[in-house]
C-alpha positions in Angstrom: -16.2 -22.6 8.6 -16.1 -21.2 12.5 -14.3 -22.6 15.0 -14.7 -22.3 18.5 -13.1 -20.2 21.0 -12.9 -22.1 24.3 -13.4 -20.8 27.8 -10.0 -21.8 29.4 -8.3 -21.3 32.2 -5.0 -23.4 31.7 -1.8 -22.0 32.1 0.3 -21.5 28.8 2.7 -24.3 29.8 -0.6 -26.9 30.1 -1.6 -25.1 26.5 1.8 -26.1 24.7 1.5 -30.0 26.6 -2.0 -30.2 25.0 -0.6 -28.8 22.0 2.5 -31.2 21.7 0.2 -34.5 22.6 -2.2 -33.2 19.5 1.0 -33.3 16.9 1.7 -36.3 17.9 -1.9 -37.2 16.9 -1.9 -35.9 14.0 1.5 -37.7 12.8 0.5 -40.9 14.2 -3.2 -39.9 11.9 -1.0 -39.6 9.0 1.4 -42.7 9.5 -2.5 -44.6 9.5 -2.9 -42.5 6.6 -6.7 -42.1 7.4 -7.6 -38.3 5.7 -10.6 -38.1 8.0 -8.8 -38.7 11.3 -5.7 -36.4 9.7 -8.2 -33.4 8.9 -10.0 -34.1 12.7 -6.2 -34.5 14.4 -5.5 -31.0 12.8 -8.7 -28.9 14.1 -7.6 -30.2 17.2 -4.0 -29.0 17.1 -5.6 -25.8 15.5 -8.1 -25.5 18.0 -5.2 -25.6 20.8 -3.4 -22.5 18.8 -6.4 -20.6 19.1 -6.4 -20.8 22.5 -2.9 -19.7 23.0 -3.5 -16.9 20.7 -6.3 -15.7 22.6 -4.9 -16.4 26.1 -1.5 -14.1 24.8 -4.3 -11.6 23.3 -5.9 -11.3 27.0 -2.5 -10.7 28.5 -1.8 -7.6 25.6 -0.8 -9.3 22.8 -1.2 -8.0 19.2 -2.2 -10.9 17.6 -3.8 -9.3 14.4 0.2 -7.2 14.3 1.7 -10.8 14.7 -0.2 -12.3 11.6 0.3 -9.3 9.6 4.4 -9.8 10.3 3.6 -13.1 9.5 2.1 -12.9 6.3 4.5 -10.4 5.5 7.7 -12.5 6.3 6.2 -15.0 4.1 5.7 -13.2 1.2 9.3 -11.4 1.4 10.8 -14.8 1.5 9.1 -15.4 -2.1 6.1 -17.8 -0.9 3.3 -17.8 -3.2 -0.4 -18.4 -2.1 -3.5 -20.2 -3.5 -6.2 -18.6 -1.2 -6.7 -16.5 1.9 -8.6 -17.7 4.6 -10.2 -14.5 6.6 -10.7 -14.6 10.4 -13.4 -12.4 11.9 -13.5 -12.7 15.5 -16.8 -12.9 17.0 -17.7 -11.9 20.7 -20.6 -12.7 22.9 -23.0 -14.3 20.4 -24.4 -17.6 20.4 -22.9 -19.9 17.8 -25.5 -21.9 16.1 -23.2 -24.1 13.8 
């Protein structure tokens, strides 16, 4: 699966609007309880955390740090996990789906 990496230029307050309208999607999706238009609702709101992550990345943020602490706090707090999904980041190339 790849997902897209926009070219943006909103601010990170007009990121985190976007983001709140697309939770509200997805819980409205879900209250439907439509799978299809839950799973679509989702890529959207993941799609929106992408962007913040690499807006905070092009202002010096360690994002791959941050997910390590992440996964880290996780597992000290005794969460247990069924699969890993792995994110390569890919620059310049032409996506062809």
């Amino acid at each position: 699966m790849d997902i897209l990496v926009l070219k943006k230029n909103d601010t990170i307050k007009e990121m985190l609007s976007k983001l709140d309208e697309e939770v509200l999607e997805v819980i409205h999706a879900a209250t439907a309880e439509n799978e299809e238009r839950v799973a679509e609702e989702v890529f959207d709101t993941i799609q929106v955390c992408i962007g913040i992550l690499d807006k905070l990345e092009r202002f010096g943020a360690d994002i791959k740090g941050s997910l390590e602490r992440h996964n880290k706090k996780l597992l000290e707090r005794g969460w247990e996990y069924e699969k890993v999904i792995h994110i390569n980041v890919v620059r310049g190339e032409a996506y062809e789906g």
